[in-house]
N, C-alpha and C positions, 0 to 999 in steps of 0.2 A: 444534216449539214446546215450552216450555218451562209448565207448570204453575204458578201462582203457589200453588194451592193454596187460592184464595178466589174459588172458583164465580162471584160477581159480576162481581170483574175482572178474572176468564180470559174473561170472555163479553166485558165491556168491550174487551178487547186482541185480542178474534179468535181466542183461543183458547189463550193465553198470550201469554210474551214468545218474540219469534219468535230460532231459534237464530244465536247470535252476535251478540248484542247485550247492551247491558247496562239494569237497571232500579234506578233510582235515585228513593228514597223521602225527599224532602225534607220532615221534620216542624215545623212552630213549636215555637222552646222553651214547656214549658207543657201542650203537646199531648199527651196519651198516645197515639201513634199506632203506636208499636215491634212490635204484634202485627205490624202490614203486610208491616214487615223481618220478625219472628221467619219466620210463619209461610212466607213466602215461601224465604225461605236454606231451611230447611227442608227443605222440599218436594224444594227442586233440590238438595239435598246427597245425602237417597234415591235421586235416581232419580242419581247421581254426577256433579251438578255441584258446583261450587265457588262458596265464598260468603264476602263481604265485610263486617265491619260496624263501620263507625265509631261510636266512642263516644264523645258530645262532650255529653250531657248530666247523666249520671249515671256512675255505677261499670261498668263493665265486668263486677266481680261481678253485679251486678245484674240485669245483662241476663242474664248465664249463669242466674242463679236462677230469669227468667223463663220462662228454656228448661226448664229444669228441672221447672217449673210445671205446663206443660204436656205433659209425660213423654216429653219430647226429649230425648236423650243426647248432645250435640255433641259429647262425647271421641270418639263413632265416626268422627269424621270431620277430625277435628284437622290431618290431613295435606292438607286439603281447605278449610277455615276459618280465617280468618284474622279476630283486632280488630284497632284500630288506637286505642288509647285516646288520644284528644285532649281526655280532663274530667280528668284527675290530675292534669296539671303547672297547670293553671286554681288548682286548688284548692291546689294545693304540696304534693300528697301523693304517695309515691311508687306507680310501677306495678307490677305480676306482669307486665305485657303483655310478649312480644318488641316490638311496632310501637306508639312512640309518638309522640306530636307534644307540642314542647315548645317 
């Protein structure tokens, strides 16, 4: 099992997300729901999994700042995490991203 690293819904899920599966966090635009993602990639990056995060409502920056925020480091794991920014080319601005959607 995998940790989501939010005691409620590792209880909810049996005890995490169970290995070899994936968990996927569908938010409403609007919603501030990203700790879910943050804190979850997280968790599994430490114990050396890999993790995904589409960026599709704000900046990319953003979300790393969030990381930040919260005295995550995600350059340790860079080799490991991957964005995928799909809000820059929305807005016509250019990305830092390697993965965009355009």
């Amino acid at each position: 099992m995998i940790e989501t690293g939010i005691p409620k819904l590792d209880e909810f899920l049996g005890g995490g997300i169970p290995n070899g599966k994936t968990l996927v966090y569908y938010i409403q635009p609007g919603v501030e729901g990203e700790i879910f993602g943050l804190q979850t990639i997280h968790s599994s990056l430490k114990k050396g999994g890999t993790g995904l995060f589409v960026v599709s409502s704000t900046t990319p920056d953003i979300i790393k700042g969030q990381f930040r925020e919260f005295g995550w480091d995600i350059h340790l794991f860079q080799d490991r995490f991957l964005f995928v920014d799909a809000y820059n080319s929305l807005i016509g601005a250019p990305s830092n991203e390697k993965y965009v959607v355009s």
